[in-house]
PAVO-15293 format. One record per residue (C-alpha): residue in one letter; x, y negated, z negated. Coordinates in steps of 0.2 Angstrom, whole numbers, plus 2048, in hexadecimal, padded with zeros to 3 digits. Layout:
<nodes>
AXYZ;...
</nodes>
This chain:
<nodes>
X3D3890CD5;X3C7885CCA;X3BF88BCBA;X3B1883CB1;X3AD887C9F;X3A6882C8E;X3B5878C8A;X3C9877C8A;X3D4876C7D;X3E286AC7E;X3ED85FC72;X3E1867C63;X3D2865C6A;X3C386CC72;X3BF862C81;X3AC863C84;X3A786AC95;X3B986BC9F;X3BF877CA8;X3D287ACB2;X3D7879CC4;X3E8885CC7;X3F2885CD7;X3FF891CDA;X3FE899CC7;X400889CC0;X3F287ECB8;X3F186ECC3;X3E2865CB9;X3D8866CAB;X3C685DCB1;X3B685ACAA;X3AC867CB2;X3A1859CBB;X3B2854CC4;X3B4869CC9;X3A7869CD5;X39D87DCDC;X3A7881CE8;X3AA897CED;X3BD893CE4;X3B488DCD4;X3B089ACC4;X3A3896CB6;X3AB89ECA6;X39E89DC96;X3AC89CC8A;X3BA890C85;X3CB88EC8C;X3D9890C80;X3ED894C86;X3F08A7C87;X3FA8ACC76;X40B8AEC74;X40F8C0C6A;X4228B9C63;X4258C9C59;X4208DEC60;X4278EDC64;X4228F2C76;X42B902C76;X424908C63;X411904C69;X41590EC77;X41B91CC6F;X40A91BC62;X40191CC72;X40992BC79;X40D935C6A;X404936C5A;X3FE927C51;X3FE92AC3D;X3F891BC36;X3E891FC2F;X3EE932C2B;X3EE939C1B;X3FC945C16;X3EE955C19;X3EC94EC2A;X40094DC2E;X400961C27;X3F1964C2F;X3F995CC3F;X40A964C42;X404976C3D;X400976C4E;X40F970C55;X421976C58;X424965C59;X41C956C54;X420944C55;X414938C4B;X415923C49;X411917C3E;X40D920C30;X40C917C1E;X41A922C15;X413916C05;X405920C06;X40D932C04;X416938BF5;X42993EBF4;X42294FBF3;X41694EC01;X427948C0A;X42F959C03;X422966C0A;X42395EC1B;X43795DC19;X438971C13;X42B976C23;X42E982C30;X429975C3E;X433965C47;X42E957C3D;X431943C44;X427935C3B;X428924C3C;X424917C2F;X418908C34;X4268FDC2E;X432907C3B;X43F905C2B;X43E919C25;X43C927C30;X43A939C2A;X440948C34;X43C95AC2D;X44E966C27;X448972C36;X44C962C43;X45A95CC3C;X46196FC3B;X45D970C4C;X466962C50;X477965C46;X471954C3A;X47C955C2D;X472947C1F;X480949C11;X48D940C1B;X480933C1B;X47F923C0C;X47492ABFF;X46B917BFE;X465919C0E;X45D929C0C;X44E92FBFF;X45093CBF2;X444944BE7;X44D94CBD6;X45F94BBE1;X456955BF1;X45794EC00;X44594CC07;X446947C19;X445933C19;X453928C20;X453916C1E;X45A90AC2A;X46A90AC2F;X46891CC2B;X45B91DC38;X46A91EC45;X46F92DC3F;X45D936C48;X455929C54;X45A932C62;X44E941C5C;X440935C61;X43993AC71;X43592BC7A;X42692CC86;X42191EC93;X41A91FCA4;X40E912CAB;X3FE918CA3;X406915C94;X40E906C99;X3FE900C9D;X3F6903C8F;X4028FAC83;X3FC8EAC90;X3E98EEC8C;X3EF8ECC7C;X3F78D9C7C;X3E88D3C8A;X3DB8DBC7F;X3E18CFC70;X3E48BFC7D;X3F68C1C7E;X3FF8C0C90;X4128BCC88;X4188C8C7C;X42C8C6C75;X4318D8C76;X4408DEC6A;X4418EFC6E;X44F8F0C7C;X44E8FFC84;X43E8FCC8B;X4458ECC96;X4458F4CA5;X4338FACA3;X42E8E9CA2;X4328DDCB1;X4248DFCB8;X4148DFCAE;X4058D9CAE;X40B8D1C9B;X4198C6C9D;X4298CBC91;X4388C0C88;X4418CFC83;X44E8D0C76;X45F8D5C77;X4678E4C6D;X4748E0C60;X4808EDC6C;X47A8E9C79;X4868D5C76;X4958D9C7D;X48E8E0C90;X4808D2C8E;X48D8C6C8E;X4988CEC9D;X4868CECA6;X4848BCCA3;X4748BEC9B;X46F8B0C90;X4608ACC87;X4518A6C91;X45A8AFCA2;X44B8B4CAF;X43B8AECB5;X4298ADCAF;X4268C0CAF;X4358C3CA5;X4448BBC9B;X4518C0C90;X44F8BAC7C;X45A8BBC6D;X4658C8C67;X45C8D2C5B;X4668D4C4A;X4608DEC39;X4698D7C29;X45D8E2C1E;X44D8ECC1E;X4398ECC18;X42F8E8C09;X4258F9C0E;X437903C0F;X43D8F9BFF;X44B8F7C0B;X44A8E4C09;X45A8DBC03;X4558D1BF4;X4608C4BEB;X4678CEBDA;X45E8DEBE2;X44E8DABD9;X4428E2BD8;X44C8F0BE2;X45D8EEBE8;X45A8F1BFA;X4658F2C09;X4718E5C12;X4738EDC23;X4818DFC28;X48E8D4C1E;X48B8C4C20;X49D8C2C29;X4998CFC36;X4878C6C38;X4908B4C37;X49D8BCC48;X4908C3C51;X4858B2C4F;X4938A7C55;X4988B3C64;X4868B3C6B;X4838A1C6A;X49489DC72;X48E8A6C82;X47C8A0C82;X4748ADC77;X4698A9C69;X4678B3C5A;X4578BDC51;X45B8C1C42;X44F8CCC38;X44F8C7C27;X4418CDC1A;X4498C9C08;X44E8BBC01;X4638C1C03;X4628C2C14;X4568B5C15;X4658ADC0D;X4738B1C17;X4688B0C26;X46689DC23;X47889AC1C;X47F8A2C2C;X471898C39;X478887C2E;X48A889C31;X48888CC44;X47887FC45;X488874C52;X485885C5E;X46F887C5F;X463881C57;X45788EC5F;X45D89EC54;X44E8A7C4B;X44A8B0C3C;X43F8BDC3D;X4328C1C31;X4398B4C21;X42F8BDC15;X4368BBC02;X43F8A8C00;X44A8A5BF3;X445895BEA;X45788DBE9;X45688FBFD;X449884BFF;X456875C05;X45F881C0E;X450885C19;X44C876C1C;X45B870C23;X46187FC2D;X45D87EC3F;X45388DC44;X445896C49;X43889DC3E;X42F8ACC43;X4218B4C37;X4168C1C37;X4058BCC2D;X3FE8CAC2F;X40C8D1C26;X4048C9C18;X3F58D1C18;X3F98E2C19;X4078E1C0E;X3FA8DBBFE;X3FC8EABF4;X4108EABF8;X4138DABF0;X4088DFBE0;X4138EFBDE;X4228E8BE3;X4238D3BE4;X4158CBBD7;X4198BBBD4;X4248B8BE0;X41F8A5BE6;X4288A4BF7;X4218B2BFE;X41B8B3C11;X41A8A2C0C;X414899C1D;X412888C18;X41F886C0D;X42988CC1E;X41F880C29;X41F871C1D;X434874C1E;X435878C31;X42686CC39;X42387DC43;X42288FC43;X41D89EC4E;X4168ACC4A;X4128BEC50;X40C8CFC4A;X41D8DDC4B;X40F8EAC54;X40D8F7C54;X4118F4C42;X4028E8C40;X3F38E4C4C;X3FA8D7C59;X3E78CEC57;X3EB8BCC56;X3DA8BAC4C;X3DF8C4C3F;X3F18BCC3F;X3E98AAC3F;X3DB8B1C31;X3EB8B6C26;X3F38A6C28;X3E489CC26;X3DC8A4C17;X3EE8ABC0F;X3EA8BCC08;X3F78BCBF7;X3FE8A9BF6;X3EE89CBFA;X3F988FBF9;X404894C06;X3F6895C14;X3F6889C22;X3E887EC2D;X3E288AC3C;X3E887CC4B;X3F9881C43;X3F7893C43;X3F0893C54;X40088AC59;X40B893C53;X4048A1C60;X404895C6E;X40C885C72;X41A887C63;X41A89AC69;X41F896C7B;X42D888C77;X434893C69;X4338A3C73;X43E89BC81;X43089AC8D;X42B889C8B;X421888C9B;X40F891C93;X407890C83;X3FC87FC87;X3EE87CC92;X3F886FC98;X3FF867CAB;X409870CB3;X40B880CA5;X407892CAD;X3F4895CAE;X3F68A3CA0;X3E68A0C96;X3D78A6C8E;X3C48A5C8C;X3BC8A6C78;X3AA8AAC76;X3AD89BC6A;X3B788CC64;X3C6892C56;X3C088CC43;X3C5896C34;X3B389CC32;X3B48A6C42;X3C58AFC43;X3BF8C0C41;X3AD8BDC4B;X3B38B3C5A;X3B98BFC6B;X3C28BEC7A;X3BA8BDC8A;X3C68BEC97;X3D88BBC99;X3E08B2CA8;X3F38B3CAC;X3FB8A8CBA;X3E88A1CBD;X3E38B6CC2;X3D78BFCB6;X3DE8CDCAE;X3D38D1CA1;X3C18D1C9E;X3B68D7C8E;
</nodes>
């Protein structure tokens, strides 16, 4: 297949009036298009080639069950009311709790109807008193930090590790329309490779259109390791990642662990010996390690843990990195390890970090991280964000709370291509480069920072095949 288009971007560049020839699912050249010649083989795109983005952070199974049940982020507390009164019941997803009082959470908790709702941050779910009757749910053998009270009552909102209590309420709905949809979802926005951390959707997933690096659940180790399942284990359509671990919670949930629990205490949802075990038992058997770590203790511990097992891997990641203590700024620049942020995070957490974080420096603080690191890679945590890498790059770009810790656009654009594929274990894409897949896709225009939020996608090619037009 030859394809002729306005221009191809490699090593930074635009270059003027080239196009690609792939053989076999791999690029084999990248030619002027005078060189490509007319032949029935060739295609004439009007658009510019850049390598199909690289989505290092979502949750495949949570956008698919927005898709199938009911999605509540734009409902207001009336329309949630309004919404199950017509149900026995009802299960609804990312929904903002921030923006619904402890006493809207107490009428739905006291009502007559089977209540399951999720919050966008997936760190607080609420189930109403008639599901959890229903369901022999006992919450006061359950740690009050983990829960949320209004005057000493109980209103329906379990935290984190607490979630474990009633996740299996969720009713979890995927078929191949569905499935299909979540992959409109990622082509639509230029992605073909997604790194996938909800596990019980992996055997959904070896066969898509999207190719998958899924991550490993944290029980999930022990049989893993019997399998002989290491980290980057499969083939182009899908691989095994890193072991998903949670040391705290969210900024949204105020769940995240902070160093001297300011400005809330926050939950630590592993000891950093338990954490440290786990860490050195994956890597001995090939398996390296994900730690989701949001405030600046578990940042911490993250990083101490990574630096005393940095002889082992130096490819374990932290996820998200969002509040940086100031005394850990050697610390992370000399740990070997993987940092993996969210920009969009940024963005939509501006009125979070005024209520809860002003003044905090080292906050979603991208350049100070790529400064320390030489590299990051980045991703959205969809559904609990927009997976669109314009917005993501737009946020990184043009830094929403801290100007100063924005970055150039070739840098953000890296970190959701060429950095995304080496650091998401699938080194073979994420360039428009000799022998790399022939994952790509055509822009109506060139990348600036003037045109993030204007520029589109005009198709999206995996393995050299077309899979997605506008």
């Amino acid at each position: 297949m030859k394809i002729k288009a306005k221009g191809v971007y490699l090593d930074g560049r635009i270059l003027k009036d080239y196009g690609l020839y792939v053989i076999g699912n791999y690029i084999k050249e990248i030619l002027p298009n005078s060189e490509i010649g007319n032949d029935p083989d060739t295609t004439s795109l009007d658009g510019f080639v850049y390598p199909a983005f690289i989505e290092s952070h979502a949750h495949i199974g949570e956008i698919a069950n927005t898709l199938g049940h009911i999605n509540g982020e734009n409902m207001s507390f009336e329309d949630i009311v309004l919404t199950v009164s017509g149900r026995d019941v009802s299960f609804i997803f990312n929904v903002n709790f921030n923006k619904l009082t402890k006493e809207q959470f107490k009428y739905l908790f006291t009502l007559n109807k089977k209540i399951y709702m999720q919050s966008k941050d997936e760190h607080s779910t609420f189930v109403s008193k008639k599901f959890l009757k229903s369901a022999s749910i006992n919450y006061e053998l359950i740690d009050k930090d983990s829960l949320e009270f209004l005057n000493d009552e109980f209103i329906g909102i379990f935290k984190d590790s607490a979630i474990n209590h009633v996740k299996h309420l969720k009713e979890i709905k995927i078929d191949d329309h569905i499935l299909s949809q979540v992959e409109e979802y990622f082509l639509s926005r230029g992605i073909v490779t997604v790194t996938n951390f909800d596990f019980y959707m992996k055997d959904y997933l070896k066969d898509r259109i999207i190719r998958v690096v899924q991550g490993i659940q944290k029980e999930y180790l022990d049989e893993a390791i019997k399998e002989g399942i290491k980290t980057g284990l499969g083939d182009n359509n899908f691989i095994y990642g890193p072991l998903k671990i949670f040391l705290d919670g969210s900024l949204g949930s105020q769940t995240a662990k902070m160093l001297n629990d300011f400005p809330f205490k926050g939950l630590l949802l592993m000891e950093e010996l338990e954490f440290e075990e786990i860490v050195k038992r994956a890597n001995e058997n090939g398996i390296f390690v994900a730690v989701h770590a949001i405030g600046s203790e578990a940042v911490h511990i993250a990083l101490r843990v990574f630096s005393k097992y940095k002889n082992l891997t130096c490819m374990n990641r932290i996820e998200h990195l969002q509040f940086i203590d100031p005394n850990d700024l050697f610390l992370l620049k000399e740990t070997p390890f993987i940092p993996s942020m969210q920009p969009i995070h940024a963005k939509g957490d501006v009125e979070l970090y005024k209520k809860y974080m002003e003044g905090f420096h080292y906050a979603y603080a991208f350049n100070t991280v790529l400064n320390a690191k030489g590299f990051l890679i980045f991703g959205s945590d969809a559904p609990v964000e927009d997976a669109s890498i314009f917005e993501g790059i737009n946020a990184s770009v043009k830094h929403p709370i801290i100007e100063s810790e924005s970055i150039p656009h070739n840098k953000a654009l890296k970190a959701y291509t060429e950095w995304g594929g080496a650091y998401n274990y699938v080194p073979n894409r994420g360039s428009i480069s000799k022998g790399k897949l022939a994952d790509f896709v055509i822009l109506k225009n060139e990348i600036s920072e003037d045109n993030l939020l204007t520029n589109e996608i005009v198709a999206v090619f995996r393995g050299g095949d077309i899979v997605w037009t506008k």
